[in-house]
N, CA, C and O atoms as CSV, one atom per row, in Angstrom:
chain,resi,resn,atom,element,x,y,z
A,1,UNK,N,N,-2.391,17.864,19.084
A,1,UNK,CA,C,-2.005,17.493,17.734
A,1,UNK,C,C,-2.585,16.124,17.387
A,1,UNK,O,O,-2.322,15.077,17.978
A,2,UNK,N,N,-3.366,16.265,16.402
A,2,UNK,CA,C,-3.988,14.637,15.871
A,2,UNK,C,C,-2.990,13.736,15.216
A,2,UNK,O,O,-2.138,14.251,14.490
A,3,UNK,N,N,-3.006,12.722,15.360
A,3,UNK,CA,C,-2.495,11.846,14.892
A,3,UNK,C,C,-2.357,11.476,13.371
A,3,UNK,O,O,-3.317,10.823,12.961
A,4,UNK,N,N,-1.443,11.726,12.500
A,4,UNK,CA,C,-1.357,11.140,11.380
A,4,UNK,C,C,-1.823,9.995,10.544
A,4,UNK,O,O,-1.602,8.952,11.159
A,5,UNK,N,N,-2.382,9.775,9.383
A,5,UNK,CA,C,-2.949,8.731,8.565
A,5,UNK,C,C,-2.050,8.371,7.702
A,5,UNK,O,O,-1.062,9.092,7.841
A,6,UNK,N,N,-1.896,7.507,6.771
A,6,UNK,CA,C,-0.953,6.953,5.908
A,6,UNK,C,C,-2.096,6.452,4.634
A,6,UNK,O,O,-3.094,5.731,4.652
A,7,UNK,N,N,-1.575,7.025,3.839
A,7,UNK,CA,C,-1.828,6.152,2.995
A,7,UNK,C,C,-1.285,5.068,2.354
A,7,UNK,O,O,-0.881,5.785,1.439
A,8,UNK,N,N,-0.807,3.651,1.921
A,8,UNK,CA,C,0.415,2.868,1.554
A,8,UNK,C,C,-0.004,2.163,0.659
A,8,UNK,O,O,-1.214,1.957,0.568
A,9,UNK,N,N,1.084,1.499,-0.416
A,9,UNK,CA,C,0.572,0.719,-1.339
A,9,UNK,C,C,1.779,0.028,-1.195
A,9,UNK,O,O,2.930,0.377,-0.932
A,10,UNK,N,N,1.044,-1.405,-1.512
A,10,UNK,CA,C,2.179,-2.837,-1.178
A,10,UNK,C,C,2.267,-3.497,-2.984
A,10,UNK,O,O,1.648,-3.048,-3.949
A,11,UNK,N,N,3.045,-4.428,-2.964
A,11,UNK,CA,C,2.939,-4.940,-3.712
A,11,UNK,C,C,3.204,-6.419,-3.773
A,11,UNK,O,O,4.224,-6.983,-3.377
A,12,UNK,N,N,1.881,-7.106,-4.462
A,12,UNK,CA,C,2.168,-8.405,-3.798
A,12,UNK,C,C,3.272,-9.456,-4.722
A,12,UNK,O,O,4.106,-8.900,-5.436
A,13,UNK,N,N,3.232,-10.691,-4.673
A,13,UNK,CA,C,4.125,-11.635,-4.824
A,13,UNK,C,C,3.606,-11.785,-6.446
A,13,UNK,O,O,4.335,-12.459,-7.173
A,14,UNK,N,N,2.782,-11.383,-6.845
A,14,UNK,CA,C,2.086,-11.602,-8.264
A,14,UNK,C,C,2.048,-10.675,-9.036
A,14,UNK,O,O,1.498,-10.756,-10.134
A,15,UNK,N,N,2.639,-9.609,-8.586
A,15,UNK,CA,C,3.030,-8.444,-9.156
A,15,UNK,C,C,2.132,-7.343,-9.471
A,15,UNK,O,O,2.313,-6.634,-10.461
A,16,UNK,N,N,0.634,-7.090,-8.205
A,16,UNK,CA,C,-0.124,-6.258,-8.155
A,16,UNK,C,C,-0.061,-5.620,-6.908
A,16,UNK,O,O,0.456,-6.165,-5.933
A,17,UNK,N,N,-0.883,-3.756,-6.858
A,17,UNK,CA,C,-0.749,-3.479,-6.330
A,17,UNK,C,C,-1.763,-3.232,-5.037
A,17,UNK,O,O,-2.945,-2.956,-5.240
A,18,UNK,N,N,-1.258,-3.341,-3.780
A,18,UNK,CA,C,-2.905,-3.039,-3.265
A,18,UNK,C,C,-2.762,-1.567,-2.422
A,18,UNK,O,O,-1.809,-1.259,-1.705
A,19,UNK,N,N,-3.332,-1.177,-2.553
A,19,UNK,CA,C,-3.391,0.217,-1.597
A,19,UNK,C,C,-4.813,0.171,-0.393
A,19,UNK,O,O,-5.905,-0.392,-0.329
A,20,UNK,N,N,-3.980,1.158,0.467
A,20,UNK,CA,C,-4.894,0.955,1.628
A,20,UNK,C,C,-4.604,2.228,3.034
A,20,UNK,O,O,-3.474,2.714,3.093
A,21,UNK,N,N,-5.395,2.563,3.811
A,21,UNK,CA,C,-4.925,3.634,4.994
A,21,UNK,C,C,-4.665,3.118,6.231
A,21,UNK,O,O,-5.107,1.986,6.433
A,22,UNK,N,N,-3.969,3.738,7.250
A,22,UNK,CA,C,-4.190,3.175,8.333
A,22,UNK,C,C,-3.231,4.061,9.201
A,22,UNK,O,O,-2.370,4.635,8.535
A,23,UNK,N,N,-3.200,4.315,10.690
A,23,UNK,CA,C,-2.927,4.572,11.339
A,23,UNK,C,C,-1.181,4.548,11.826
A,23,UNK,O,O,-0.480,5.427,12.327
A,24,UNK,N,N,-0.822,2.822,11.336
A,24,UNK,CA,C,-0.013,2.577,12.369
A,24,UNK,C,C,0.299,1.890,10.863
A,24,UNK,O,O,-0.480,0.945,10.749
A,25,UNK,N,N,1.158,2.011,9.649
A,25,UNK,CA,C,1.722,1.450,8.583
A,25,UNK,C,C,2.672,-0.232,9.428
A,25,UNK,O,O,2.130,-1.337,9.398
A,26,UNK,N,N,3.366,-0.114,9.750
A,26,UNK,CA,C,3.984,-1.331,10.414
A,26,UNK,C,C,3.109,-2.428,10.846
A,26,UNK,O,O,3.242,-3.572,10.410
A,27,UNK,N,N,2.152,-2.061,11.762
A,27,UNK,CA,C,0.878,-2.988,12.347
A,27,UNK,C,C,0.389,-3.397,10.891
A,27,UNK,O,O,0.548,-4.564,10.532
A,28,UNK,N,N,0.009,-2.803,10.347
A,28,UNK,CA,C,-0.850,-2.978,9.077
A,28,UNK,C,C,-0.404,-4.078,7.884
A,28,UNK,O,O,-0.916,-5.069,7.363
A,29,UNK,N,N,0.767,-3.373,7.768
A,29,UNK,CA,C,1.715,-4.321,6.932
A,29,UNK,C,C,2.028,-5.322,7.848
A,29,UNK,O,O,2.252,-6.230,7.048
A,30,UNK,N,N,2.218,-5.848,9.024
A,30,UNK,CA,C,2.129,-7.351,9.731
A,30,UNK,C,C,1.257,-8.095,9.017
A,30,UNK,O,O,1.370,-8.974,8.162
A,31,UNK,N,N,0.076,-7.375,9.731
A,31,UNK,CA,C,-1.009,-7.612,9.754
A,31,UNK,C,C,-1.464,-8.508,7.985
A,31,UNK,O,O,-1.842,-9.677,7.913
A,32,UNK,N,N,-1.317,-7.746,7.007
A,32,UNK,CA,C,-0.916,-8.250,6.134
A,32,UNK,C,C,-0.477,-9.488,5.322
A,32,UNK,O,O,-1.105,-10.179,4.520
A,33,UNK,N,N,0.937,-9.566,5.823
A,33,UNK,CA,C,2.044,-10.515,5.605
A,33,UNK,C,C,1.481,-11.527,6.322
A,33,UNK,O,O,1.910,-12.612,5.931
A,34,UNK,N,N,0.650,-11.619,7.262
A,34,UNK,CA,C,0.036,-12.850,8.602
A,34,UNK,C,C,-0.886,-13.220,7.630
A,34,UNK,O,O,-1.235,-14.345,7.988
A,35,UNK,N,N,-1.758,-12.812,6.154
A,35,UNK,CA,C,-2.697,-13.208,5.961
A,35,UNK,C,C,-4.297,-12.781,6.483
A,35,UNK,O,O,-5.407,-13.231,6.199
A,36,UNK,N,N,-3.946,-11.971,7.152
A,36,UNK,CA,C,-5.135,-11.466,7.788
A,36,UNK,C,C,-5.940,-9.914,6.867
A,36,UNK,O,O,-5.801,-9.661,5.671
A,37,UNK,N,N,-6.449,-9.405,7.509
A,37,UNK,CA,C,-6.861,-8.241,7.513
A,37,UNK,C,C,-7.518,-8.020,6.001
A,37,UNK,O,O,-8.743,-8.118,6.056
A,38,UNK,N,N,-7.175,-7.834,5.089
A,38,UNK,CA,C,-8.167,-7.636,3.668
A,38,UNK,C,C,-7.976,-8.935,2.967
A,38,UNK,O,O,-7.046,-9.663,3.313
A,39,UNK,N,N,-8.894,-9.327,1.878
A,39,UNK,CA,C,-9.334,-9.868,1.406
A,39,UNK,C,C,-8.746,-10.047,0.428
A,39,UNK,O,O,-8.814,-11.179,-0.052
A,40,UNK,N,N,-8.139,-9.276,-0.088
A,40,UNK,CA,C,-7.187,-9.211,-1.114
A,40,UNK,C,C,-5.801,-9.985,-1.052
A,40,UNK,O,O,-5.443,-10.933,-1.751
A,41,UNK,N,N,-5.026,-9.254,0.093
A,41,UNK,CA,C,-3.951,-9.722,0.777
A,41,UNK,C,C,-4.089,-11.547,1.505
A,41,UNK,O,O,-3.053,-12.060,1.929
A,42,UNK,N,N,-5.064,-12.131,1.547
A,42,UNK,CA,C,-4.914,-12.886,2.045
A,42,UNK,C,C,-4.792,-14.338,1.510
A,42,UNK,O,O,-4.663,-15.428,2.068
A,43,UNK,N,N,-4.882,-13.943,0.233
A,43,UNK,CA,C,-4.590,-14.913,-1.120
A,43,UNK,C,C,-3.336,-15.458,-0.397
A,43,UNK,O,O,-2.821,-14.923,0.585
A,44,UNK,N,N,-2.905,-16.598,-1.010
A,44,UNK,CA,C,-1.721,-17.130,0.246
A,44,UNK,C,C,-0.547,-16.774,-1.352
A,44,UNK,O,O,0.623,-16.421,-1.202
A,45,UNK,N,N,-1.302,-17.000,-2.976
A,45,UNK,CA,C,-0.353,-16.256,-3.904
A,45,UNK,C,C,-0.051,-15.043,-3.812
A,45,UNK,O,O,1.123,-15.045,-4.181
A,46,UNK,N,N,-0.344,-13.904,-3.544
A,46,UNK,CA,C,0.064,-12.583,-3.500
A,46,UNK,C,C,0.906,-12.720,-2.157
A,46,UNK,O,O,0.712,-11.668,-1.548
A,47,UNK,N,N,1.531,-13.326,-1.612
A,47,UNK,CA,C,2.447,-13.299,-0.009
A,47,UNK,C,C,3.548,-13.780,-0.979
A,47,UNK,O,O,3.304,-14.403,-2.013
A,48,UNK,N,N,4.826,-13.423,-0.538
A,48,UNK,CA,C,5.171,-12.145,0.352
A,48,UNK,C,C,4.986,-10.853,-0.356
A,48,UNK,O,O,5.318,-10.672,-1.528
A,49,UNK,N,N,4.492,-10.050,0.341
A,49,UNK,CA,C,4.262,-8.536,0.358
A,49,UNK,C,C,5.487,-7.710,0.637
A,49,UNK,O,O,6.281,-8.011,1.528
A,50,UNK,N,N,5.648,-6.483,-0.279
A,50,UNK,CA,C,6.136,-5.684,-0.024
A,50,UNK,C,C,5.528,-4.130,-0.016
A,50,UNK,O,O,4.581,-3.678,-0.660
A,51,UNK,N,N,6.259,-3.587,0.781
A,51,UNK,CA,C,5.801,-2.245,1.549
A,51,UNK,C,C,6.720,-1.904,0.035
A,51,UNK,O,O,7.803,-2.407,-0.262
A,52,UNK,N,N,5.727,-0.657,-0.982
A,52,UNK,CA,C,6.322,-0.132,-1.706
A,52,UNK,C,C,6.204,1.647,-1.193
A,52,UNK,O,O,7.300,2.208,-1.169
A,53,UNK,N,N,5.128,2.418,-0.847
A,53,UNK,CA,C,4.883,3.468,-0.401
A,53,UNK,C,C,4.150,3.803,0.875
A,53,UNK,O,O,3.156,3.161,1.215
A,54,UNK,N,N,4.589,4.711,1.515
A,54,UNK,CA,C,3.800,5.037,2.876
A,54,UNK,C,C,3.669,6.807,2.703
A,54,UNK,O,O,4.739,7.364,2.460
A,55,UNK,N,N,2.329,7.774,2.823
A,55,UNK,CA,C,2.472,8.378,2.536
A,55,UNK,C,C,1.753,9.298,3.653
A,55,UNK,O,O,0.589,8.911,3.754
A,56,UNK,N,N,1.944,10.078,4.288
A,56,UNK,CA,C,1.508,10.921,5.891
A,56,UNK,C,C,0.760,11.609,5.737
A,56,UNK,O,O,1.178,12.475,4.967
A,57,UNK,N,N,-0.863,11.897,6.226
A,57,UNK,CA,C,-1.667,12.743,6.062
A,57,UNK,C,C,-1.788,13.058,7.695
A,57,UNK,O,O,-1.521,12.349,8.666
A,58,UNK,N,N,-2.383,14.632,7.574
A,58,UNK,CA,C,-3.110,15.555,8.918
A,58,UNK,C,C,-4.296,14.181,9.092
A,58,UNK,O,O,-3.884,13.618,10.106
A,59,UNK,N,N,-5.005,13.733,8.809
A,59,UNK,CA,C,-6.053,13.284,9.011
A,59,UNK,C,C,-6.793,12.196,7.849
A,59,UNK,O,O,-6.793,12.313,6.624
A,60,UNK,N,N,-7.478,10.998,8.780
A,60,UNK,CA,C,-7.975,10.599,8.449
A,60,UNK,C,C,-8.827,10.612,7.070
A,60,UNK,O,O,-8.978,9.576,6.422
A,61,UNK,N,N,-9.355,11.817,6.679
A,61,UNK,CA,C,-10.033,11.841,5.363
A,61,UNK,C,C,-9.273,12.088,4.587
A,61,UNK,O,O,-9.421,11.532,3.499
A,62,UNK,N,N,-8.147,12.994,4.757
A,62,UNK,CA,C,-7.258,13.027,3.266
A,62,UNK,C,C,-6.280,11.960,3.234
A,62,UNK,O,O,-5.384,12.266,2.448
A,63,UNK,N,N,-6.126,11.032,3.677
A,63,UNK,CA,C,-5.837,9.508,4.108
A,63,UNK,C,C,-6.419,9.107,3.172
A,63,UNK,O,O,-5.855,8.697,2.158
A,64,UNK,N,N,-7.852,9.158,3.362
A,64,UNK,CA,C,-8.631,8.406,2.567
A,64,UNK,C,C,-9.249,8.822,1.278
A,64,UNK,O,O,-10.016,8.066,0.682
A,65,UNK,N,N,-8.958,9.921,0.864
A,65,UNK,CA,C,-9.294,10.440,-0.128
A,65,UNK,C,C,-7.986,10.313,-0.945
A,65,UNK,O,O,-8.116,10.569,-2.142
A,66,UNK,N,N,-6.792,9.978,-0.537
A,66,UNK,CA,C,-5.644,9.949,-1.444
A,66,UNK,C,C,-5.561,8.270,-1.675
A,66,UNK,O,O,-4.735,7.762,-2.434
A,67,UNK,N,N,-6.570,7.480,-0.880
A,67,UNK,CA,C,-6.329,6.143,-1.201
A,67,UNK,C,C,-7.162,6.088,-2.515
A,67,UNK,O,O,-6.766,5.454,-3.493
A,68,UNK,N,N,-8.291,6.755,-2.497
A,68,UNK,CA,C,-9.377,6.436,-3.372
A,68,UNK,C,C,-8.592,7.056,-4.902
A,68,UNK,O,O,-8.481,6.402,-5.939
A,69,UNK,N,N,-8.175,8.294,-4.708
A,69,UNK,CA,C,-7.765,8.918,-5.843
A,69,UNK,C,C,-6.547,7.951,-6.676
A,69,UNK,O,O,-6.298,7.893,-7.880
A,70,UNK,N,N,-6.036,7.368,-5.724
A,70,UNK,CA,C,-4.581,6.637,-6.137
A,70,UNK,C,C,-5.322,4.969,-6.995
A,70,UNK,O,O,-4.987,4.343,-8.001
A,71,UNK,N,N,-6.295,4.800,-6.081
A,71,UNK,CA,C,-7.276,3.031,-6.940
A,71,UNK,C,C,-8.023,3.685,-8.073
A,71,UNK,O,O,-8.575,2.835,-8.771
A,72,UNK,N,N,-8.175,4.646,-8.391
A,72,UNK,CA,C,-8.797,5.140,-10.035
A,72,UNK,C,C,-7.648,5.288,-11.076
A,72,UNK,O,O,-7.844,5.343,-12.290
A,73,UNK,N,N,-6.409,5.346,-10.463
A,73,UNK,CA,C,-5.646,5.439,-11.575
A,73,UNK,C,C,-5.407,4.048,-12.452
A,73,UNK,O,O,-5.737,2.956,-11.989
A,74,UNK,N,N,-4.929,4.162,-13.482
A,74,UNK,CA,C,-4.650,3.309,-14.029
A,74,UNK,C,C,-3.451,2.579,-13.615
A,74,UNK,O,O,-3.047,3.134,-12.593
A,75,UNK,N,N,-2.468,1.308,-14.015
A,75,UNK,CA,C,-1.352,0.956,-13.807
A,75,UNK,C,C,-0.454,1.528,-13.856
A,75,UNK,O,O,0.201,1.804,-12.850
A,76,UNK,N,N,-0.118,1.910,-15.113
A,76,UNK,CA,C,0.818,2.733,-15.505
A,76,UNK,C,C,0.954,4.296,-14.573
A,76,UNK,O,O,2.024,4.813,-14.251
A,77,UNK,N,N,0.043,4.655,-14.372
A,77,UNK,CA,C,-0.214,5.971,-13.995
A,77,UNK,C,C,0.009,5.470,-12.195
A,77,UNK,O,O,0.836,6.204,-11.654
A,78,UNK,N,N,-0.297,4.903,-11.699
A,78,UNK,CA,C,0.258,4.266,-10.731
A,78,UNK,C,C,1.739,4.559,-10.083
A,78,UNK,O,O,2.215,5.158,-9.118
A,79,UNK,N,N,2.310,3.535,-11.534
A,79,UNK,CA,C,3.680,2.886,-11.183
A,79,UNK,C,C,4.299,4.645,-10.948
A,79,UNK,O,O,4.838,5.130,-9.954
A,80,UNK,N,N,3.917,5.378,-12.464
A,80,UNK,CA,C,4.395,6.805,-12.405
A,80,UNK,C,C,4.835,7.570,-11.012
A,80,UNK,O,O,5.881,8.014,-10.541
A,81,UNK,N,N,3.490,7.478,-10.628
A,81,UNK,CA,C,3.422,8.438,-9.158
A,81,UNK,C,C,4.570,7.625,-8.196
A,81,UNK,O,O,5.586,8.228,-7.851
A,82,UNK,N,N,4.361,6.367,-7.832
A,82,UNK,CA,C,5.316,5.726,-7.079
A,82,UNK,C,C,6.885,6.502,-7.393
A,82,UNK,O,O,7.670,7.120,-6.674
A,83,UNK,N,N,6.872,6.093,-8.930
A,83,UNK,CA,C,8.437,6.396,-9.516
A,83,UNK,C,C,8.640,8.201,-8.746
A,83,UNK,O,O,9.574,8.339,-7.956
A,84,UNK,N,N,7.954,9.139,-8.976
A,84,UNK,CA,C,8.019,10.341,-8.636
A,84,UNK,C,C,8.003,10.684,-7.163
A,84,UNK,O,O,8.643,11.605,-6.655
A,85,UNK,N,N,7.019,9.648,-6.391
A,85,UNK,CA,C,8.129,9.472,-4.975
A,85,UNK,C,C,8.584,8.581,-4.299
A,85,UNK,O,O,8.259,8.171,-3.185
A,86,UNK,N,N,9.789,8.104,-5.379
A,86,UNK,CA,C,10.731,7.846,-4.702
A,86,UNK,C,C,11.391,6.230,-4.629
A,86,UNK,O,O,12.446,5.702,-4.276
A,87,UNK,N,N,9.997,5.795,-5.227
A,87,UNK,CA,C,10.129,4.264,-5.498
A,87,UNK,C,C,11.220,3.625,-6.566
A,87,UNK,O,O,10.608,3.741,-7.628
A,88,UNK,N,N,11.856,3.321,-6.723
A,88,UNK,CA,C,12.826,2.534,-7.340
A,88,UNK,C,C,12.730,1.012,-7.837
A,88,UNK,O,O,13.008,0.628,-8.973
A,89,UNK,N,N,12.315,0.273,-6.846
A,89,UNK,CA,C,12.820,-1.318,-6.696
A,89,UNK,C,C,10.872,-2.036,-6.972
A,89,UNK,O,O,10.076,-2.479,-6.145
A,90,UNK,N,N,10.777,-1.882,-8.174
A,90,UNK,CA,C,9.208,-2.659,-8.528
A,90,UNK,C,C,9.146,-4.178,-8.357
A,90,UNK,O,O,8.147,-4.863,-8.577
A,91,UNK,N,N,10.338,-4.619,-7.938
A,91,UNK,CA,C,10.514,-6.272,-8.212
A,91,UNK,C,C,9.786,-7.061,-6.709
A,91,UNK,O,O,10.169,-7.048,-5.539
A,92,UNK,N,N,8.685,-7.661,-7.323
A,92,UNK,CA,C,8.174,-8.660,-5.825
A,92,UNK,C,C,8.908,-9.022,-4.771
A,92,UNK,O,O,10.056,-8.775,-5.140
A,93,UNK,N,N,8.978,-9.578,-3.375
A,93,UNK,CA,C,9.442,-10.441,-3.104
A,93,UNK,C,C,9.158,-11.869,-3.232
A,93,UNK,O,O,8.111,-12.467,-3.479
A,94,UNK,N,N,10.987,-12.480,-2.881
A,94,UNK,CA,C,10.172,-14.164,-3.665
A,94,UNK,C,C,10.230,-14.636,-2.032
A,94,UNK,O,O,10.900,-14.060,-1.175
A,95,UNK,N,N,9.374,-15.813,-1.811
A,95,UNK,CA,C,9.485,-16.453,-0.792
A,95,UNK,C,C,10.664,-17.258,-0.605
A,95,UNK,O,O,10.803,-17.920,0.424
């Protein structure tokens, strides 16, 4: 049995969203919050991060094909999908 992919979208301290895949969601989101790992996330304004969605794929490509499909949407259309699974609480964390 292969190992599962994630797709997840955080949301940072500035009130955007970043999406991204990975293996091991917890490591990732550390990883993250440390400032490390993307380029995006490492703005020291977008910290603290929150884990808004984590989402389980068979594999690696539909991992990554649901990251790509999810960064073409618009905001709104975004927030939507979140709201439909399951998301509730849009509010940043404050430091």
């Amino acid at each position: 049995m292969a190992k599962p992919y994630y797709m997840y979208v955080l949301l940072t301290a500035d009130n955007t969203y970043y999406t991204g895949f990975t293996d091991d969601v917890g490591r990732r989101f550390a990883t993250h919050q440390a400032g490390k790992g993307a380029k995006y996330t490492k703005v020291p304004s977008r910290r603290p991060l929150k884990l808004l969605h984590a989402e389980s794929f068979p594999d690696k490509s539909q991992a990554l094909k649901a990251e790509a499909a999810f960064k073409k949407l618009t905001r709104a259309a975004k927030t939507q999908y979140l709201k439909e699974h399951g998301v509730t609480d849009f509010t940043p964390d404050t430091k």
